[in-house]
N, C-alpha and C positions, 0 to 999 in steps of 0.2 A: 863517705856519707855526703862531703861538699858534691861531687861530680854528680852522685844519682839525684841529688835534689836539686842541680843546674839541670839535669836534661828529663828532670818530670816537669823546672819550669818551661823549659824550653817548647816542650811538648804539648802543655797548655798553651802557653803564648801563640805558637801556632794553632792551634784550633780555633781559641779564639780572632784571631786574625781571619780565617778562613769564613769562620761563621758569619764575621760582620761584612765582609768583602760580600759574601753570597745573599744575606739580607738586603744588602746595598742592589745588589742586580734584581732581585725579588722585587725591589718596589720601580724596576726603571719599568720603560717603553717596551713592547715588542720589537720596535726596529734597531733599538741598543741594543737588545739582545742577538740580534741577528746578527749586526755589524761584529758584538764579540765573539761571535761564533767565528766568524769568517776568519776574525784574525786567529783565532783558538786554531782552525782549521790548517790554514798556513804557515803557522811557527810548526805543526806537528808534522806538515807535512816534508819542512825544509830538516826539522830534525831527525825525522825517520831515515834520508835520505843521505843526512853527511855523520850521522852519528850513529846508526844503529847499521852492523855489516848486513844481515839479511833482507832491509829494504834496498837496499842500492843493488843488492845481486839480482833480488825478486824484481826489481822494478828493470833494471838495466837487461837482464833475461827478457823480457816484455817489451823492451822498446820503449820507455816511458822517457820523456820529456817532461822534469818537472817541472821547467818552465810554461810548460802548455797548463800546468795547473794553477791559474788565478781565482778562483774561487768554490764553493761548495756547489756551483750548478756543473764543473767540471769532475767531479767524485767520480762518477761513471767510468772515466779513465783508466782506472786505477784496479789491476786485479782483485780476486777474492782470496781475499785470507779465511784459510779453515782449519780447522782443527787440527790436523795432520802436521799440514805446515806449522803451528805453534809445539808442536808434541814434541817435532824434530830439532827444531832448532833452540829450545828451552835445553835441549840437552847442553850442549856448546857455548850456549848464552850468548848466540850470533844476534840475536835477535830483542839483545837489551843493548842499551846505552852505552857506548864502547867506555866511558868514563865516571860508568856507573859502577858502583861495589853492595850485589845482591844482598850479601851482608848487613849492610845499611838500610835495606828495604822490610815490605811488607809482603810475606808469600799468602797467597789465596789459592786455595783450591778446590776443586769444582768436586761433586759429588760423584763421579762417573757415571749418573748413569744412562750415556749414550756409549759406553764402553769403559775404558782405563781412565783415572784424570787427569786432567789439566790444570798446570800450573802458571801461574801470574806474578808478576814481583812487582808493587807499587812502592815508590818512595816515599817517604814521610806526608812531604805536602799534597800530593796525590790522595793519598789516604785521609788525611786531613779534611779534605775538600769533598771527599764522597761521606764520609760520616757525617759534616756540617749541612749536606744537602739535607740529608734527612732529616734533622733540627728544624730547617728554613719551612719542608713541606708541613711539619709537623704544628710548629708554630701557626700555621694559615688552617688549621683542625681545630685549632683551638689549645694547643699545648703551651705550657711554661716553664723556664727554665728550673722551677723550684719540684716540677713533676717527677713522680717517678716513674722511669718505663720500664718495666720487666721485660724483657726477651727469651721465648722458649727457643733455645737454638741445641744445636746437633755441638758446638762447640764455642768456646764465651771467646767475647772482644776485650783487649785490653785497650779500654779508653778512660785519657784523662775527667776529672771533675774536678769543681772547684766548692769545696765544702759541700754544703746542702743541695748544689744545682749540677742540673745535668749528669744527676743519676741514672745509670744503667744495670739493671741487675739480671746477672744471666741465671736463667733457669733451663737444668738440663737437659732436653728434652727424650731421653731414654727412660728419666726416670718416672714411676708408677706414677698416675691421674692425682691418687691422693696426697701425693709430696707437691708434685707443680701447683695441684690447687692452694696447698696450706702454703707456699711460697709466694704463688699471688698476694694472697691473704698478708701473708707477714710484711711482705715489701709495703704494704699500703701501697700497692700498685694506680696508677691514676692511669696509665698507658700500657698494655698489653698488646705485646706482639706476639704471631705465633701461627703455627701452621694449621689452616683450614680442618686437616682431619682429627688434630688433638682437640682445638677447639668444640668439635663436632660433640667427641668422647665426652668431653666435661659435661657438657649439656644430657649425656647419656646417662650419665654417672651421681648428676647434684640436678635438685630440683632450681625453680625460677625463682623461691626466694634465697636458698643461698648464694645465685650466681649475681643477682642483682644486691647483695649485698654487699657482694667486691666492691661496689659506686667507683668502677672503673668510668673513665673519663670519654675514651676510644678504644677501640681493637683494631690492629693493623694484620691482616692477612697474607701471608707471603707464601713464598716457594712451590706449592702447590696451586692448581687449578679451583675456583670456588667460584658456585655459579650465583647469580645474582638471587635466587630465589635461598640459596644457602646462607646469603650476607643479610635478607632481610630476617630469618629466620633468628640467627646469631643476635643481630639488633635488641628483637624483640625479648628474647630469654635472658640477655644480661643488661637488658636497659638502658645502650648506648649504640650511638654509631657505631658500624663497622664498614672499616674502609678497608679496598684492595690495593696491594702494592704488584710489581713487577718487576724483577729484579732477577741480576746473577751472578757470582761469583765474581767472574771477571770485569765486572764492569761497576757492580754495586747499583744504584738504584737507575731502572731504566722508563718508569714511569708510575705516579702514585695516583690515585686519587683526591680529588678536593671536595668540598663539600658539596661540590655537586654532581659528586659522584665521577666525573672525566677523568680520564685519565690525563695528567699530564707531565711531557720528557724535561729532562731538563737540559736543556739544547745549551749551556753553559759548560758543561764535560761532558756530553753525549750527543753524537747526532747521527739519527737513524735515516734508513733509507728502505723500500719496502718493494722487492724487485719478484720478475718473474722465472718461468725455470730456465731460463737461457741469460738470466742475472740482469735482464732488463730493468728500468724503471719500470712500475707499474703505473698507470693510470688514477687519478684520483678517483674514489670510490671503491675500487677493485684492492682484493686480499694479498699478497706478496710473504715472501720468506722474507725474513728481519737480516738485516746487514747494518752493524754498528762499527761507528769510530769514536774510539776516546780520543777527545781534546786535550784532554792537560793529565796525561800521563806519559811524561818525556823518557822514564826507563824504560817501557817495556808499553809503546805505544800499540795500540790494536786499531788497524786502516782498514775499513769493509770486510769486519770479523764477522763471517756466516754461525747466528747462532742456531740456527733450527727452528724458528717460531716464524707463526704467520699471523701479521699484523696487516692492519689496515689504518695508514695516514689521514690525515683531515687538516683540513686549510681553515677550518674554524678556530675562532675563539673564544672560551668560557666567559659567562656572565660573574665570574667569580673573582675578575680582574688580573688572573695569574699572566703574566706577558709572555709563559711559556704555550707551544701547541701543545695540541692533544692527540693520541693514538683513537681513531675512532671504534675498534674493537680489535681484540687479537683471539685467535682460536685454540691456543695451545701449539706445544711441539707439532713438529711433521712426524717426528716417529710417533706420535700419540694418535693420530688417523687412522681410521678406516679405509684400505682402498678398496674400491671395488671392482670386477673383473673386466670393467668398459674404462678403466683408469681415474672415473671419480673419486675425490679426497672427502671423507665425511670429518668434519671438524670432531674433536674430543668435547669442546664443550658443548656443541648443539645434540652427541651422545648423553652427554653427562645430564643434559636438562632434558630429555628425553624419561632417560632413563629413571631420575628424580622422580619427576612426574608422573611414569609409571607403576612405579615400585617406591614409594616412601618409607623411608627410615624410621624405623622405631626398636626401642632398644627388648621390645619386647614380644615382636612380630620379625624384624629382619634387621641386624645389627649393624650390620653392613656386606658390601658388595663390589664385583669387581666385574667386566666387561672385557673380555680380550678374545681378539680375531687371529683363530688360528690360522684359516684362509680364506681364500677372500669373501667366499658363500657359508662357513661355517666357522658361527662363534659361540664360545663357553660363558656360560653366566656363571659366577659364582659366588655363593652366597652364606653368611652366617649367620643360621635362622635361630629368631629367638623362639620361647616358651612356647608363646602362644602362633606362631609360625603353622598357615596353613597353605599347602600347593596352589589350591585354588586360586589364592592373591599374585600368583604369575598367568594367570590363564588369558592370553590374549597379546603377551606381552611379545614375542613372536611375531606375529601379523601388525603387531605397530611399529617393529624394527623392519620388518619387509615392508610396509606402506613408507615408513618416513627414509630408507634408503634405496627403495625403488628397486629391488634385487629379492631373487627366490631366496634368503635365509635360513638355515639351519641352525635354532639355536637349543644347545648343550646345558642343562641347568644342573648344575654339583654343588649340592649340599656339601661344607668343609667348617671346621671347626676355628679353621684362622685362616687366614688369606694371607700369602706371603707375599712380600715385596724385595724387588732386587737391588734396592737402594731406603735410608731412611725415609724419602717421601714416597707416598701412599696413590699413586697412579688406580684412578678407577678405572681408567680405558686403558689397554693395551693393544697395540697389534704386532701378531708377527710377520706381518707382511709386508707393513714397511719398508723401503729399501734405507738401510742404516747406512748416511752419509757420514765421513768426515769422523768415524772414533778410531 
């Protein structure tokens, strides 16, 4: 009994620790934060290199001189780490800390569905440090330690608290609308997290005065894509903000929103880079595939990990005093694209707000729907039409997917009773034409 109740304090003691350290950089300069990036930069990149066997083969195979790397304007350097390469070498464990004991850590893993998954081993303090992120962002929402935050997740976090604060309560997300809602409800939930398309369902399922009677505080959106006219919709039926997150498995949170809505990284354990298809930098303004390094993850460091998303940087800063930047918008995965037979990329969300706009949700007209390009001139709409559901209310819809992607389209409309998905999250755009990198 003495050892588990030494290493539950243990375990708070370090969160706390974490917490306050990260409050601490929350209120510094932008140019602290930079300088601590660099050095974040540099301890990971010297310990990738004498402590972890796969970087020193990866990098020495390459030609790399880590001495030529003095700072983060030198990242470019440095190969692309992808998926394959994690997949292969997690077997062997080449590729964790040679003085590290997996045992000791924290496994994460990725949903698959860009193929098989992918496994991650953070150490305690690692872990520590990405769940206190989200506290620091949450706190700047307007959160308190005495709140409680519900979490619908696919599978619960074991995290410390201390009495009445910094409650987490997971909620399953398998289970039926009417359990999660009465869960909300029981937790006196003040912070609800949860996926854009259960979200959707509640509002389908309970009318405006039950949801606003939750007097939830915020809603945080994650794992799936949700478009801005979905978040004001959400706001307005349960009577608070709803903010977007951006986040992945392996990395945990890659950019949140503040209240004024930006997204912003937190360049303290993450720093993104946003390249083109020959792994260039991009040009400021211009869209790039996302290429992330963790900072302070010394077991199982990830150096220009290619996740599959195309983001677009900004050299701005929020009037909301955050010292972190901001991602100036991202489009979704690359395999969530449309491409078309001249090699244009049609983003998922500028589909998804299309399609919104053409075809509106209503639980009693069309329940929901799904978008996926079988090739590259021909795609299947499909749909789950309610009651009152008439063809007519597609009629045109066709000619604005051929005006807004510039291409003769064919599109497939199949009525279906449920719409299947290949993973827990609820992907409205699909394509099959994608070319599927790195699973």
């Amino acid at each position: 009994m003495s050892s588990m109740l030494d290493k539950s304090l243990n375990s708070t003691t370090l969160y706390l620790k974490e917490f306050i350290k990260g409050l601490w950089r929350d209120r510094s300069s932008a140019k602290r934060i930079n300088t601590f990036s660099q050095k974040q930069f540099l301890d990971t990149i010297n310990n990738a290199y004498h402590n972890v066997p796969f970087y020193k083969k990866f990098w020495d195979d390459h030609q790399i001189d880590i001495k030529q790397i003095k700072s983060l304007k030198d990242i470019n350097l440095l190969p692309i780490l992808t998926k394959t390469l994690i997949k292969k070498h997690f077997i062997d464990h080449s590729i964790l800390q040679t003085n590290f004991n997996p045992n000791q850590g924290v496994q994460m893993n990725t949903t698959g569905s860009t193929g098989t998954p992918l496994s991650v081993i953070l150490n305690p303090k690692t872990y520590a440090r990405y769940i206190t992120t989200y506290i620091r962002y949450y706190i700047r929402l307007g959160y308190y330690p005495w709140d409680v935050v519900s979490y619908v997740k696919t599978e619960s976090l074991n995290l410390p608290h201390i009495g009445p604060f910094f409650q987490l309560k997971y909620i399953d997300h398998f289970k039926d609308l009417a359990t999660i809602f009465n869960e909300i409800k029981k937790n006196k939930t003040s912070i609800l997290m949860i996926y854009p398309w259960t979200a959707m369902k509640l509002t389908q399922n309970y009318d405006e005065t039950q949801l606003k009677a939750l007097k939830l505080k915020f809603i945080v959106l994650n794992s799936e894509i949700s478009t801005k006219q979905d978040r004001i919709y959400l706001a307005k039926v349960f009577n608070c903000p709803v903010y977007d997150e951006f986040s992945c498995n392996e990395t945990f949170l890659i950019a949140m929103h503040c209240k004024n809505f930006n997204y912003h990284i937190p360049t303290d354990s993450i720093w993104l880079e946003a390249v083109d298809k020959k792994n260039q930098p991009v040009t400021k303004g211009q869209s790039g595939n996302l290429l992330i390094t963790t900072l302070n993850s010394p077991a199982m460091p990830l150096i220009r990990y290619q996740l599959d998303d195309v983001i677009e940087l900004s050299d701005e800063f929020c009037t909301c005093k955050s010292p972190y930047p901001i991602i100036k918008s991202f489009s979704g995965r690359v395999d969530d694209m449309f491409i078309m037979p001249d090699g244009r990329e049609i983003p998922a969300i500028s589909l998804m707000i299309l399609m919104k706009k053409a075809v509106p949700e209503s639980p009693k007209s069309i329940k929901t729907f799904k978008l996926i390009q079988l090739e590259p001139l021909l795609i299947k709409f499909q749909i789950v039409p309610g009651v009152n559901f008439k063809k007519e209310q597609l009629d045109g819809f066709e000619l604005q997917l051929q005006e807004f992607c510039n291409a003769p389209i064919k599109l497939i409309i199949e009525e279906v009773k449920n719409i299947e998905y290949s993973t827990f999250k609820h992907k409205m755009i699909e394509s099959h034409c994608t070319l599927k990198k790195n699973t």
